[in-house]
C-alpha positions in Angstrom: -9.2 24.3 1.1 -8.1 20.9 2.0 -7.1 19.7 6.0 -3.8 17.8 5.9 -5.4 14.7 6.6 -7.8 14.5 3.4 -4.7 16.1 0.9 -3.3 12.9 2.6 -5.2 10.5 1.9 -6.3 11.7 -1.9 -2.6 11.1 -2.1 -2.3 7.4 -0.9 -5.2 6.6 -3.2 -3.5 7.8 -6.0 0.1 6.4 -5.4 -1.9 3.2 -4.1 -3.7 3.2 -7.8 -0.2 3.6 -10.1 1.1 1.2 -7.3 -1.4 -1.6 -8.6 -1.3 -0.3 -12.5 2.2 -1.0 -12.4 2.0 -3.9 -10.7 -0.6 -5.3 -13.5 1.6 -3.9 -16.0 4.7 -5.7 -15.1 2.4 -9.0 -13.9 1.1 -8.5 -18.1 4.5 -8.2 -19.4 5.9 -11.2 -17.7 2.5 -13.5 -18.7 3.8 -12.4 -22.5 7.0 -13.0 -22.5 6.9 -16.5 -21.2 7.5 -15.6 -17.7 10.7 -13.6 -17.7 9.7 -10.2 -18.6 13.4 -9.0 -19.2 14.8 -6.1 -18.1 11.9 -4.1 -18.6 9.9 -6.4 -16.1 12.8 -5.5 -13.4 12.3 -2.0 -13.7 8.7 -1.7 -13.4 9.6 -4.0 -10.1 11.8 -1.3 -9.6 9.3 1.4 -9.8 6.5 -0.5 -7.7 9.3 -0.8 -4.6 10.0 2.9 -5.1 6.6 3.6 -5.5 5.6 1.8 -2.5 8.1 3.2 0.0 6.2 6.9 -1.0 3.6 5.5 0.4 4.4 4.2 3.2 6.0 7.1 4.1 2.6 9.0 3.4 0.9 6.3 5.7 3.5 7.6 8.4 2.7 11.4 7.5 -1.1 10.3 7.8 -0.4 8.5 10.9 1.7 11.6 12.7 -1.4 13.8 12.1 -3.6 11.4 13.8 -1.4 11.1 16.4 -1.7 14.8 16.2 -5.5 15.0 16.4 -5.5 12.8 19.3 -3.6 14.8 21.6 -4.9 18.3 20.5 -8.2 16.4 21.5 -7.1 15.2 24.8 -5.6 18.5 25.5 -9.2 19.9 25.3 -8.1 22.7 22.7 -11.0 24.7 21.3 -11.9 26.2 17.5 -9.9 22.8 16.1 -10.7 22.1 12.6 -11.9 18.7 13.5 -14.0 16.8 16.4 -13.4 13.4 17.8 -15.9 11.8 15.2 -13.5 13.0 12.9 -11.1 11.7 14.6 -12.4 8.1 14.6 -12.7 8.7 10.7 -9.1 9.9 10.5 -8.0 6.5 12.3 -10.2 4.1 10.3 -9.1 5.3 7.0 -5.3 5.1 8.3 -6.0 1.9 9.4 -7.5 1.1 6.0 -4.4 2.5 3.8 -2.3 0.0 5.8 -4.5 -2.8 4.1 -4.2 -1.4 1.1 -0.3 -1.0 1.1 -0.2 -4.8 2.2 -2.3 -5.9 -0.7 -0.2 -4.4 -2.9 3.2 -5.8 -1.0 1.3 -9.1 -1.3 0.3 -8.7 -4.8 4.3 -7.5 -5.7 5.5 -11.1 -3.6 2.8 -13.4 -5.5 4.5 -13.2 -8.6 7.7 -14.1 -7.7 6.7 -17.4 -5.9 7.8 -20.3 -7.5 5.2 -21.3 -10.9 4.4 -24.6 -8.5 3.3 -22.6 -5.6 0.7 -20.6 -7.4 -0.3 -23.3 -9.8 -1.1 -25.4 -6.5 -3.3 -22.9 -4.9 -5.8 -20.3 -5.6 -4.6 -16.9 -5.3 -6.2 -16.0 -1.8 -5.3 -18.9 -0.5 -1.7 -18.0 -1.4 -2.1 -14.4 0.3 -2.7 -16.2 4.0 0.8 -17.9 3.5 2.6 -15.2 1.6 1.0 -12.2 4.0 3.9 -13.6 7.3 6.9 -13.3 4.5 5.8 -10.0 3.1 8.7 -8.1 5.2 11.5 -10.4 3.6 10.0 -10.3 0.0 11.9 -8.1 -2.0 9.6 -8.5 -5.2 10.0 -9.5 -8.3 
């Protein structure tokens, strides 16, 4: 049987992965349509925004348990299901499924900057500058 913790994070990976397919999905559907994408290009934006708050509120429910862990720890309790080197795991990976939720709010942003913005620069060199506006972006 699974701790919380790891049924945790199996679940950010997978919402992080249909975040990103749907983000290349929509990203494919505008490059085909001449850079509108329609309707059906808002509602895959849509989806990745909905998508991305379940996330982010698993990220919260991963970071509560850590939180969790930490005081158990500090409380000296014995027979817990996990050490302090799990521990420092626990807080790397939540640290690491922050990144990855970023990327994908960066990735969501990038492709509604304006065409002359992103022809202008390479595409990590647009992250540094879109990374500060990520909290106002609401997509495409």
């Amino acid at each position: 049987m699974l701790d919380v913790f790891t049924r945790l994070k199996k679940m950010s990976g997978k919402q992080i992965a249909e975040i990103r397919r749907t983000i290349q999905e929509r990203d494919e559907l505008i490059s085909s349509s001449s850079g509108s994408g329609g309707k059906a290009a808002v509602q895959l934006s849509a989806r990745v925004r909905e998508l991305l708050r379940g996330v982010q509120d698993t990220h919260g429910k991963m970071q509560a348990q850590v939180a969790k862990e930490e005081k158990d720890l500090a409380k000296g309790k014995r027979n817990l299901p996990y050490t302090q080197e799990d521990l420092e795991a626990h807080r790397e990976i939540a640290v690491l499924v922050s990144k990855h939720i970023t990327e994908c709010e960066v990735d969501i942003c990038l492709t509604s900057l304006p065409l002359s913005l992103t022809c202008c620069f390479s595409r990590s060199c647009v992250c540094v500058w879109v990374v500060s506006l990520v909290d106002g972006c609401e997509g495409g």
